[in-house]
TIMARDREN-463867 format. One record per residue (C-alpha): residue number from 1; x, y, z. Coordinates in nm, 3 decimals, padded with zeros to 5 digits. Example, Ala and Ser with C-alpha at 12.3 -4.5 7.8 and 13.67 -1.06 7.14 Angstrom:
% TIMARDREN-463867
R seq       x       y       z
R   1  01.230 -00.450  00.780
R   2  01.367 -00.106  00.714
END
This chain:
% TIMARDREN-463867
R seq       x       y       z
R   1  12.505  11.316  07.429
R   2  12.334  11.014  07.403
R   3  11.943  11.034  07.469
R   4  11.694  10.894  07.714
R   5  11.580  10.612  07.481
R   6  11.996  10.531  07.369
R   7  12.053  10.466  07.770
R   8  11.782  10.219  07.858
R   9  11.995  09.937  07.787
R  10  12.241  10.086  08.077
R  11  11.991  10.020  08.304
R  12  12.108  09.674  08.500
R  13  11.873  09.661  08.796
R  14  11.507  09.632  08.620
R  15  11.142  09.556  08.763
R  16  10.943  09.405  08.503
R  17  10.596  09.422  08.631
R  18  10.333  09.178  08.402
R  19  09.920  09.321  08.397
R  20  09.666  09.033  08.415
R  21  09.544  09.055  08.049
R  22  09.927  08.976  07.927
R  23  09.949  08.655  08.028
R  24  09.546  08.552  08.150
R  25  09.178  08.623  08.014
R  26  08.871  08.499  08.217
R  27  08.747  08.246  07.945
R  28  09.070  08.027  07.861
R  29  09.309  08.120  08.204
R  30  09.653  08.138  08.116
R  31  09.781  08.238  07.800
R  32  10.075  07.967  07.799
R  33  10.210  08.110  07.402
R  34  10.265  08.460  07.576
R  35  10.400  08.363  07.889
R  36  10.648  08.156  07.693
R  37  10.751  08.424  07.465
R  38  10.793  08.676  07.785
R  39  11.031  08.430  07.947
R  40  11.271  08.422  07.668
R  41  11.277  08.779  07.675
R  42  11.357  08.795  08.035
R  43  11.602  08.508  07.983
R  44  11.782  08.742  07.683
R  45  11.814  09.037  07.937
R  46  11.943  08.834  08.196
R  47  12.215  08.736  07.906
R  48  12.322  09.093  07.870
R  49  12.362  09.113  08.244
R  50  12.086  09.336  08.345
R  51  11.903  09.157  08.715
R  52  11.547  09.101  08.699
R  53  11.278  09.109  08.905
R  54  10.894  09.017  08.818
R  55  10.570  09.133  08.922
R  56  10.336  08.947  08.798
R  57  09.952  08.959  08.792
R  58  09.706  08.742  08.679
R  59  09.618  08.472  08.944
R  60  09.289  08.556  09.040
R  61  09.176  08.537  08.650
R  62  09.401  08.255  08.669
R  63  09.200  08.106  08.952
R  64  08.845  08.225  08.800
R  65  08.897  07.953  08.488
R  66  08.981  07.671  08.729
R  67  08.693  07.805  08.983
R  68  08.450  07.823  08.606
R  69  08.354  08.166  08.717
R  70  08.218  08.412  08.395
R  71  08.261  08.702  08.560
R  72  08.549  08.856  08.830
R  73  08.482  08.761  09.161
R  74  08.314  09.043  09.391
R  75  08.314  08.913  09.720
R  76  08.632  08.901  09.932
R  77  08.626  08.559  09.995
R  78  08.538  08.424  09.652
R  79  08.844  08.685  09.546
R  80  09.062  08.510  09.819
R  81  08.960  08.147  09.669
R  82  09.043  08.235  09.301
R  83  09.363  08.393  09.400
R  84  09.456  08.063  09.603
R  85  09.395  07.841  09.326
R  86  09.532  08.011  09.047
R  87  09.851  08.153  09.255
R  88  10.011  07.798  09.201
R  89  09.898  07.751  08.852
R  90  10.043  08.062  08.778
R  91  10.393  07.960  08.934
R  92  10.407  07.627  08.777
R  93  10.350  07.794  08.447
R  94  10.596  08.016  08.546
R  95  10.886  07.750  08.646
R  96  10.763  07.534  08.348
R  97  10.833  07.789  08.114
R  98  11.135  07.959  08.234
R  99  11.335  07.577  08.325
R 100  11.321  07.583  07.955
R 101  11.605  07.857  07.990
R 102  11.794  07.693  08.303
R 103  11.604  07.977  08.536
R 104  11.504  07.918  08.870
R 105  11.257  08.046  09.011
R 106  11.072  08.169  09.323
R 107  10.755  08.333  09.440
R 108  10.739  08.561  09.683
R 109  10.420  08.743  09.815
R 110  10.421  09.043  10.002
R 111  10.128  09.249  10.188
R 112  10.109  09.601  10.262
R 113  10.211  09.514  10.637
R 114  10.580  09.374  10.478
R 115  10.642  09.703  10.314
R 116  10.494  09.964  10.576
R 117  10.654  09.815  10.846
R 118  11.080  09.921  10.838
R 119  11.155  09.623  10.979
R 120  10.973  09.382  10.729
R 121  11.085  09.630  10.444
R 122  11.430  09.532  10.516
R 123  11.379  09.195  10.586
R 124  11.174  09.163  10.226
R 125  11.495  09.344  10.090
R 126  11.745  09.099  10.208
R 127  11.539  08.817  10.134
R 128  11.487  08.971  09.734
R 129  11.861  09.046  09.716
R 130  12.008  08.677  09.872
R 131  11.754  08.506  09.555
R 132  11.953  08.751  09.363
R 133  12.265  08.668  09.409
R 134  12.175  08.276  09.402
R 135  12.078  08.391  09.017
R 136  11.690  08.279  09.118
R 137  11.462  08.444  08.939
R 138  11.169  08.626  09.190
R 139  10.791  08.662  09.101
R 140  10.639  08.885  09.358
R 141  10.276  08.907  09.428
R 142  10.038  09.056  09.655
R 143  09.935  08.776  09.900
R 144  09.553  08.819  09.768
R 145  09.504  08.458  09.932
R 146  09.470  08.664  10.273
R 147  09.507  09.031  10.268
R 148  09.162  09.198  10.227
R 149  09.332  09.554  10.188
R 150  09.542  09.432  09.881
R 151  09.257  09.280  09.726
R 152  09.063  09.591  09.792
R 153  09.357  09.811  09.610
R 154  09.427  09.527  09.359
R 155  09.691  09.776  09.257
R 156  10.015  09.547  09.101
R 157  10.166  09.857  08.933
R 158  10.146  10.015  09.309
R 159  10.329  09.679  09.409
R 160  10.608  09.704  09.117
R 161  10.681  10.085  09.188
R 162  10.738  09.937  09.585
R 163  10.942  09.618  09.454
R 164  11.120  09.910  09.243
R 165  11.241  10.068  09.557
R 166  11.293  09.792  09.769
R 167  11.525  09.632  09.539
R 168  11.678  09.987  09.461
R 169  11.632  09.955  09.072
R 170  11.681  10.235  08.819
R 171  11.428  10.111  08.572
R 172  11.029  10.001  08.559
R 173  10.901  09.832  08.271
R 174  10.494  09.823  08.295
R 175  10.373  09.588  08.032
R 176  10.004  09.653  07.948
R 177  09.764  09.587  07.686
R 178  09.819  09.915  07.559
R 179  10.058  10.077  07.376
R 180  10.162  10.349  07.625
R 181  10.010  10.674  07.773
R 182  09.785  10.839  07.484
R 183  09.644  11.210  07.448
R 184  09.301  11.040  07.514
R 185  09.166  10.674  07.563
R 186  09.255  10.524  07.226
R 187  08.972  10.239  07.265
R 188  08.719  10.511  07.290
R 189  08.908  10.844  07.095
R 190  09.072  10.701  06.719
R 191  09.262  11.059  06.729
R 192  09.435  10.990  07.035
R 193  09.818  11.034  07.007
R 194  10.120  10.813  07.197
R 195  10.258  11.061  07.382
R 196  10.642  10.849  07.362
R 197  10.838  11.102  07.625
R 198  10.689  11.224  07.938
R 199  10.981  11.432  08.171
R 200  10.755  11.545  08.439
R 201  10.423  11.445  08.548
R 202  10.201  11.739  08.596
R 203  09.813  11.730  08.701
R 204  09.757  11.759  08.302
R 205  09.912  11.443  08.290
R 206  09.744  11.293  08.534
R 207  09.411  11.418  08.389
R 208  09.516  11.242  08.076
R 209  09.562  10.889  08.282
R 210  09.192  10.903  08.413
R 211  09.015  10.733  08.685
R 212  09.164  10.350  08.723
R 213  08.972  10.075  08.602
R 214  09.073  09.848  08.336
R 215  08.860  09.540  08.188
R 216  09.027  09.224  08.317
R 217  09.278  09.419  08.545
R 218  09.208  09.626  08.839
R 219  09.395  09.913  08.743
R 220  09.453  10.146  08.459
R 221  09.624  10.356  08.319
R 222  09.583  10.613  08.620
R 223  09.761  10.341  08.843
R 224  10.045  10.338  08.609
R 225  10.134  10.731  08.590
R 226  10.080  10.735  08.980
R 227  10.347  10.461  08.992
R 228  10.563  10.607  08.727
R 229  10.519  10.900  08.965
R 230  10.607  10.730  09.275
R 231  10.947  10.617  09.156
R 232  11.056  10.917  08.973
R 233  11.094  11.092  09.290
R 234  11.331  10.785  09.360
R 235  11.510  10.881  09.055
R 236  11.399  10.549  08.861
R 237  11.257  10.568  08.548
R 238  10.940  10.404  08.397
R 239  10.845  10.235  08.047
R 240  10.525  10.190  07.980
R 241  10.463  09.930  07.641
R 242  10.247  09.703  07.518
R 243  10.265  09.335  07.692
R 244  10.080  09.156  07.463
R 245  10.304  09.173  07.154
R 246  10.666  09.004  07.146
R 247  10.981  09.154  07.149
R 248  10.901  09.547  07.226
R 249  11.136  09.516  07.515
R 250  11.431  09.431  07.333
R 251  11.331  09.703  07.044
R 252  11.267  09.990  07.326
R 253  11.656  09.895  07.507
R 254  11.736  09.908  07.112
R 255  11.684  10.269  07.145
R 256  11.376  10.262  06.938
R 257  11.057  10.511  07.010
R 258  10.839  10.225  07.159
R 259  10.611  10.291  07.470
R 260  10.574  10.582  07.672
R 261  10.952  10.692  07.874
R 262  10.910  10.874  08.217
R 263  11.189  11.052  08.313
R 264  11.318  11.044  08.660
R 265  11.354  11.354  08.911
R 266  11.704  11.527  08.914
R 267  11.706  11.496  09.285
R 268  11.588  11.171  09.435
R 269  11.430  11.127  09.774
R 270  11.638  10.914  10.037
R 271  11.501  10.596  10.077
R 272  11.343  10.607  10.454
R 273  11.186  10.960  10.315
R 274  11.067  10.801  09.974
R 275  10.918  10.515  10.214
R 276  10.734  10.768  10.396
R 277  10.619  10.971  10.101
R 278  10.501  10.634  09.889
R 279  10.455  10.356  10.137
R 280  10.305  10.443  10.434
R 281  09.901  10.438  10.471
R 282  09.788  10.828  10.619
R 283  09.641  10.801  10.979
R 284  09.550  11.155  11.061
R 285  09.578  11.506  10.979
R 286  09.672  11.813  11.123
R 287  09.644  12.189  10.996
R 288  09.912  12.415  11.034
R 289  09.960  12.752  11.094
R 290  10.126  12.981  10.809
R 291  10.409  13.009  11.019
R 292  10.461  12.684  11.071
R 293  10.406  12.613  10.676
R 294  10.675  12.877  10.594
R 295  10.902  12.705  10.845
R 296  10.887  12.375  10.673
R 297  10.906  12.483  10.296
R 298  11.115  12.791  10.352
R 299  11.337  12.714  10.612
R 300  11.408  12.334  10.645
R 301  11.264  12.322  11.028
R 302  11.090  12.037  11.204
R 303  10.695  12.059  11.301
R 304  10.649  12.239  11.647
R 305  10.327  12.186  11.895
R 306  10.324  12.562  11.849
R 307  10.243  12.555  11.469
R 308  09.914  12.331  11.487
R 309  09.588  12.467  11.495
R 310  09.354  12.156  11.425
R 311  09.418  11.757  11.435
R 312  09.151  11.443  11.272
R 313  09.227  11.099  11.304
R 314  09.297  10.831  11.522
R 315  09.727  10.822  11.537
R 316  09.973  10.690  11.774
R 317  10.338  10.778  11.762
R 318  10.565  10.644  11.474
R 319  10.217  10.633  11.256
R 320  10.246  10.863  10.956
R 321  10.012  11.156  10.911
R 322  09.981  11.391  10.687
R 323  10.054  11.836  10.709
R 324  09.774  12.083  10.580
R 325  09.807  12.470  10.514
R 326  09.518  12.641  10.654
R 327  09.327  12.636  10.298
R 328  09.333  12.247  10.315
R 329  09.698  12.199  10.040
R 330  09.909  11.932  10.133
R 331  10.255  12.013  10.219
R 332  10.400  11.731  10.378
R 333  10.411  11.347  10.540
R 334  10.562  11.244  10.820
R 335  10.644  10.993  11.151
R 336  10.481  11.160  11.446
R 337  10.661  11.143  11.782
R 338  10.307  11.198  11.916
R 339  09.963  11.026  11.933
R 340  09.640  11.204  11.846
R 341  09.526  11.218  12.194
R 342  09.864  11.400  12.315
R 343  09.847  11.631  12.037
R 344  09.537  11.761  12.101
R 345  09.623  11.877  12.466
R 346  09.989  12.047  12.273
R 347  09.866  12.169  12.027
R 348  09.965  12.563  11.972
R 349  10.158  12.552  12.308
R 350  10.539  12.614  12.351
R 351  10.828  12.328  12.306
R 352  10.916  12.433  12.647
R 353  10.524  12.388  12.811
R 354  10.499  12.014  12.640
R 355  10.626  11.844  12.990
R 356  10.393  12.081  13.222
R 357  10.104  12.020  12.941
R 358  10.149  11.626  12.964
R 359  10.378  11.508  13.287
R 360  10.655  11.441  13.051
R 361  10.798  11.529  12.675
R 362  10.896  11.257  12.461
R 363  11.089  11.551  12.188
R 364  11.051  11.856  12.136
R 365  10.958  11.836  11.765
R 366  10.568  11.703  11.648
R 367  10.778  11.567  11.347
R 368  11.131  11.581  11.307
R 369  11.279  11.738  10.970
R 370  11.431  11.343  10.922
R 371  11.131  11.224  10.903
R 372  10.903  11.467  10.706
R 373  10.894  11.497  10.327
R 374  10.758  11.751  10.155
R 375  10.468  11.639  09.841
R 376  10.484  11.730  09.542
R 377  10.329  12.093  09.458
R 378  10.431  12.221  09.829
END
């Protein structure tokens, strides 16, 4: 049986997702050589049939050369203006260089707004698959030029592991500036260790990634295990390898020991329930009884008025909030069918008392099993 590593190259729907210091440094702005090099080697998978999709960073350092800024931009508004200037250099380096290999191209920029809404998420889906199957090429962004909450997260590898879904791929390739997920921060530690396999991703793990917070990025390694995380539950699984040298892609789908592998889940979340678990921002909370916790792990049931004892938060119906045990765990996320305010007056009371309670009952169930997903460690 062939291993992990042997089956990469199987993989034909891939999201390559780029980090800032790949292709971008604050003192020179684009690094044209490397961008170059990176579209031949998407231009050589594309040969071999796999379908590509990039996420690329790297337009507000982009933006901070043009701007002659030292330093990355603090301010929201100074972030907004680098981002504007150097999205379009970014995208004519990108068509310049990959024209070279007859590839079109086109940029696409998405908010959190176009993936929490269903509605947008499937209309960002169609619109992904249609440049597809015109054999464009898409670059996806965060649209930095006007989203303060994106700028805020200025999380790309967040982004990929959301393109990753949207587009329903089986593989994420994260190119850093490192060469994978080490026993300890290898800048800091010269014993740390490549750890080259990871099949689950337990708190130690996640210990291991740290706190987020790279130099010229915004992330870290921390943002890269959480998205490795995010899509394994989607059954996709997640390369991590060093950006800034050429040709590690093509030596990793070689079947060589390159990078840092995370392994998928057996079982895979739906799609509308991974979309709930991953992409939806929390707008409340409410504690639950132990009966009402034993009903949803145990026994597969919806939430019930009857089973919550406190709510917090500000919600209104179809928002997603989030299910506590009585010792504050989290054991679930879902799509309430009602608001904060209506909660509060049901809560603890009968199915049947919901209508007398309120002057009307929109559903029985708080959350309906479709739309609740139990987290990780539940």
């Amino acid at each position: 049986m062939s291993s992990p590593r042997q089956r990469l190259h199987k993989n034909k729907r891939i999201v390559i997702k780029i980090g800032s210091s790949i292709i971008a440094s604050h003192e020179k702005g684009l690094r044209e050589e490397r961008m170059a090099e990176i579209a031949e080697e998407v231009s050589l998978l594309r040969s071999e049939g796999h379908e590509i999709f990039l996420v690329s960073s790297g337009a507000i350092l982009c933006g901070m050369e043009k701007l002659g800024l030292t330093r990355r931009p603090k301010t929201i508004p100074l972030k907004q203006g680098a981002a504007a200037v150097g999205q379009s250099r970014l995208m004519w380096a990108y068509e310049k260089h990959f024209e070279k290999f007859q590839i079109n191209v086109a940029q696409v920029l998405l908010t959190r707004e176009d993936i929490a809404d269903r509605k947008r998420f499937i209309n960002a889906r169609n619109t992904l698959m249609t440049l597809l199957e015109h054999g464009i090429l898409p670059i996806i962004n965060e649209n930095d030029t006007v989203t303060v909450d994106e700028i805020k997260l200025g999380d790309n590898d967040h982004l990929a592991a959301q393109i990753t879904h949207l587009v329903d791929a089986s593989l994420l390739v994260i190119l850093s500036d490192v060469d994978g997920l080490f026993t300890a921060d290898p800048r800091k530690n010269p014993e740390a260790v490549l750890i080259p396999l990871i099949e689950e991703i337990t708190p130690e793990i996640e210990r291991i990634a740290g706190e987020p917070g790279a130099i010229s990025g915004t992330g870290g390694m921390a943002t890269k295990v959480q998205a490795a995380k995010s899509v394994a539950a989607y059954g996709v699984t997640t390369l991590i390898v060093n950006g800034t040298a050429p040709g590690l892609m093509q030596r990793a789908f070689q079947g060589e020991s390159i990078g840092t592998l995370f392994l998928p889940k057996p079982v895979r979340l739906t799609s509308k329930k991974h979309w709930i678990a991953h992409s939806l921002k929390v707008k409340g909370e409410v504690v639950l009884d132990a009966g009402a916790v034993e009903a949803i792990l145990k026994k597969g049931k919806s939430l019930l008025a009857s089973g919550i004892r406190e709510i917090t938060g500000k919600f209104e119906v179809g928002d997603a909030i989030r299910c506590l045990a009585s010792d504050g765990k989290e054991i679930a996320k879902g799509l309430t069918n009602y608001s904060a305010s209506e909660m509060i007056l049901i809560k603890g009371i009968h199915s049947s008392q919901i209508e007398k309670k309120l002057g009307y009952k929109s559903t029985d169930e708080v959350i309906h099993r479709d739309n609740l997903v139990i987290l990780n460690g539940a």
